[in-house]
Backbone bond lengths (Angstrom), bond angles and torsions (degrees), N, CA, C in turn:
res aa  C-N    CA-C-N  psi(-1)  N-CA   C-N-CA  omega(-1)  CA-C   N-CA-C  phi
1 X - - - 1.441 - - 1.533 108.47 -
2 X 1.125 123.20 110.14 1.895 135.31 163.26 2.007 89.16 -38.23
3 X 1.554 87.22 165.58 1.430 116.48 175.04 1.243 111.23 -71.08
4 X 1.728 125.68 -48.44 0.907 132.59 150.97 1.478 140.19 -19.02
5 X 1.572 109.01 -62.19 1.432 123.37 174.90 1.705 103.67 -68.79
6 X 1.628 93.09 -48.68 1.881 69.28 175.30 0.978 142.41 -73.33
7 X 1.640 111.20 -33.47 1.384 95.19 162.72 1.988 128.74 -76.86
8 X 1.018 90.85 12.50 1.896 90.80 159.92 1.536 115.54 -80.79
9 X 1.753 102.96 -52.04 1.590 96.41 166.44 0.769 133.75 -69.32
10 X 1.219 127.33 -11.05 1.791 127.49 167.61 1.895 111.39 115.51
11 X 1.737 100.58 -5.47 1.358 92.21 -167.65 1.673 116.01 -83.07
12 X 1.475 108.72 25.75 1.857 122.28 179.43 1.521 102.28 -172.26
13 X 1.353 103.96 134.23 1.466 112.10 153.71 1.885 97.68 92.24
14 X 1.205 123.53 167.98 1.531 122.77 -172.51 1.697 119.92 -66.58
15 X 1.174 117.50 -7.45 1.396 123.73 170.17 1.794 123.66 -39.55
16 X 1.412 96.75 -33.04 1.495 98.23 -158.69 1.517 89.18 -95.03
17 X 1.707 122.44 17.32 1.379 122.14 -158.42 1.786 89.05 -106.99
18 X 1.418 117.83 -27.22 1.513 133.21 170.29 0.991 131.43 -70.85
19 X 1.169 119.02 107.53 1.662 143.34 -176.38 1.600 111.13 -97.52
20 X 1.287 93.08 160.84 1.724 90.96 169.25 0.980 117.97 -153.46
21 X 1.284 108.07 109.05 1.933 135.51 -151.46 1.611 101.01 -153.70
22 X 1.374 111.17 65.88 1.399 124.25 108.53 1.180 148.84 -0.91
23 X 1.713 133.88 155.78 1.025 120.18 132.20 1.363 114.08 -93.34
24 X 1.426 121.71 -40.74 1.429 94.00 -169.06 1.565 113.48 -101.01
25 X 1.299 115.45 30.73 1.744 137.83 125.69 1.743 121.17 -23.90
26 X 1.854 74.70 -75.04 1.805 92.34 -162.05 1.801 96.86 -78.20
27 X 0.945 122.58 -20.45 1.783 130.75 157.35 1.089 124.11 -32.22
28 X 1.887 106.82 -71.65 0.919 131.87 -170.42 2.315 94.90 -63.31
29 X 1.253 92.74 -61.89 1.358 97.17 -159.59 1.907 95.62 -61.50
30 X 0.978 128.34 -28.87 1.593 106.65 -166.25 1.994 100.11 -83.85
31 X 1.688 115.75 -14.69 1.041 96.87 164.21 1.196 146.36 -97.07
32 X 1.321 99.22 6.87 1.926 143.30 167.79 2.046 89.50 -52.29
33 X 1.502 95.25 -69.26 1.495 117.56 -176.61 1.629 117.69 -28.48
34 X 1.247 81.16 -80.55 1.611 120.39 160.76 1.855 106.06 -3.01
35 X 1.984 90.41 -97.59 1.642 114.48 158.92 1.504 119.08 -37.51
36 X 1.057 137.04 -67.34 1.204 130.96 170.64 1.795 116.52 -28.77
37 X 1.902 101.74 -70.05 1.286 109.46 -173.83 1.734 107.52 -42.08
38 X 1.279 126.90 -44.44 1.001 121.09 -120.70 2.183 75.56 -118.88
39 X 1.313 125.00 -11.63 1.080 110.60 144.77 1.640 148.67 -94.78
40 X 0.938 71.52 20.57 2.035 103.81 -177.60 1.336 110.73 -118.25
41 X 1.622 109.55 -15.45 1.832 109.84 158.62 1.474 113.69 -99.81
42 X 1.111 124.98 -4.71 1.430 117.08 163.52 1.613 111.45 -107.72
43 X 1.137 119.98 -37.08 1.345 102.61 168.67 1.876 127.07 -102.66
44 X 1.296 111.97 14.07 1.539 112.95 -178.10 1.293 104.09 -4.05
45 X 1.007 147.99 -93.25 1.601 132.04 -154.96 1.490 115.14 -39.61
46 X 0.912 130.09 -1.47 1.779 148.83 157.20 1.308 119.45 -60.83
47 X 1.219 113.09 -31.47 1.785 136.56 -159.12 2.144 105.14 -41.96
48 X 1.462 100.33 -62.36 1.293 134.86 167.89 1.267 99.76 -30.10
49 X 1.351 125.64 -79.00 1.483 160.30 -122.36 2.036 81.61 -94.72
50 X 1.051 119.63 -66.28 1.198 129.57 -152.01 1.688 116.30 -86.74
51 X 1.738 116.42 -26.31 1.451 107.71 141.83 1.325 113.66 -69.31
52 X 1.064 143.27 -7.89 1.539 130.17 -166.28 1.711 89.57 -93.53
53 X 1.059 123.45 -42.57 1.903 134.00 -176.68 2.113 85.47 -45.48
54 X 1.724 97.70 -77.65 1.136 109.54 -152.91 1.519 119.11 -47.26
55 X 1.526 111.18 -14.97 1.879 118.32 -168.52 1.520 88.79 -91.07
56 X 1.296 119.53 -41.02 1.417 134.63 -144.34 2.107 72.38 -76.75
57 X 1.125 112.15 -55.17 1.778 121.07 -157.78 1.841 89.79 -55.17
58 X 1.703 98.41 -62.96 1.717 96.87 -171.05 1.366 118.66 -52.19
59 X 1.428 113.75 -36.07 1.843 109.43 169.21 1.249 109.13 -31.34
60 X 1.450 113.02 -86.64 0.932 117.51 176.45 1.675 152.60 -72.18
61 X 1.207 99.20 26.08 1.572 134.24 167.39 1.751 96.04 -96.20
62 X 1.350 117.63 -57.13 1.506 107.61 174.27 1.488 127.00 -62.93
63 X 1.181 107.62 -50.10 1.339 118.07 168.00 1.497 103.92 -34.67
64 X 1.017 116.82 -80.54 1.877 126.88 173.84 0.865 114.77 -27.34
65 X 1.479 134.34 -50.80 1.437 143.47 -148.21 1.822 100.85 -95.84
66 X 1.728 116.39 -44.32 1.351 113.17 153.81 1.459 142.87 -19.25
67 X 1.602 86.52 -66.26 1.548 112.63 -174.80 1.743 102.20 -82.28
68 X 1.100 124.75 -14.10 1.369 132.20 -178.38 1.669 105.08 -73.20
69 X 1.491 115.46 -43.15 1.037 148.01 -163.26 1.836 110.89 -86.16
70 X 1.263 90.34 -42.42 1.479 104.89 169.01 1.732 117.62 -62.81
71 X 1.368 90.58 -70.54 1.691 99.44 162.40 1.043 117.97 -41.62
72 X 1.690 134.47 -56.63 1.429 99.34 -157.64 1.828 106.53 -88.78
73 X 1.652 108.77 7.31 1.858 124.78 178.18 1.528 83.83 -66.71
74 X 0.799 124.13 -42.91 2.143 128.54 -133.03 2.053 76.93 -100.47
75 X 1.042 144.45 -50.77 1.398 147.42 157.91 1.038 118.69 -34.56
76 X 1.570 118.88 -58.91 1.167 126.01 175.67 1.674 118.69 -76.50
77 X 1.398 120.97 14.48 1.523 121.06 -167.50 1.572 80.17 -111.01
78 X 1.780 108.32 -49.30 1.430 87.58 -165.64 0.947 127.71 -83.32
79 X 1.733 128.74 4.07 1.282 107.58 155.31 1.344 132.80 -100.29
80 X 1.758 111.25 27.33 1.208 119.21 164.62 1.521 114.16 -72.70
81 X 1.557 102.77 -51.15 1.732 125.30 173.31 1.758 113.21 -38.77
82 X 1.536 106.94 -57.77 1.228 133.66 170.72 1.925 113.40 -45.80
83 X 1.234 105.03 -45.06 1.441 101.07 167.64 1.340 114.65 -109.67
84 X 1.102 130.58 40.32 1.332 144.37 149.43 1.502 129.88 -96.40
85 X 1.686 97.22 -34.87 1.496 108.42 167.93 1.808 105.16 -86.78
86 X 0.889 121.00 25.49 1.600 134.74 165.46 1.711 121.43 -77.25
């Protein structure tokens, strides 16, 4: 694991000290809840079908959020560099 990746996941440095607790966080997430519950009581035979969606969804929600994270690190390096050659 690069320095980079770890400190995005939290496993070095104050990152893993950042939470995200919101309001319209805990909004967003209790109506995430909500939808889910309430499509897993009308269609249960879905159940299977619909954690496999949601891991398949979070991959690539992390993946994104990495490289999101990466970019604006790799942004923020170069305009440290940039005012150094000043």
């Amino acid at each position: 694991m690069t320095l980079l990746e770890a400190m995005y996941r939290g496993t070095i440095g104050f990152f893993g000290e950042l939470h995200c607790n919101t309001k319209d966080y805990s909004e967003a997430l209790n109506a995430a809840i909500r939808t889910e519950d309430a499509l897993l009581e009308q269609y249960p035979e879905c159940k299977a079908l619909f954690e496999a969606y949601r891991t398949a969804q979070l991959e690539v929600s992390s993946i994104a959020e990495y490289e999101q994270f990466a970019l604006g690190f790799r942004a923020g390096a170069q305009l440290m560099l940039e005012m150094l050659k000043r």
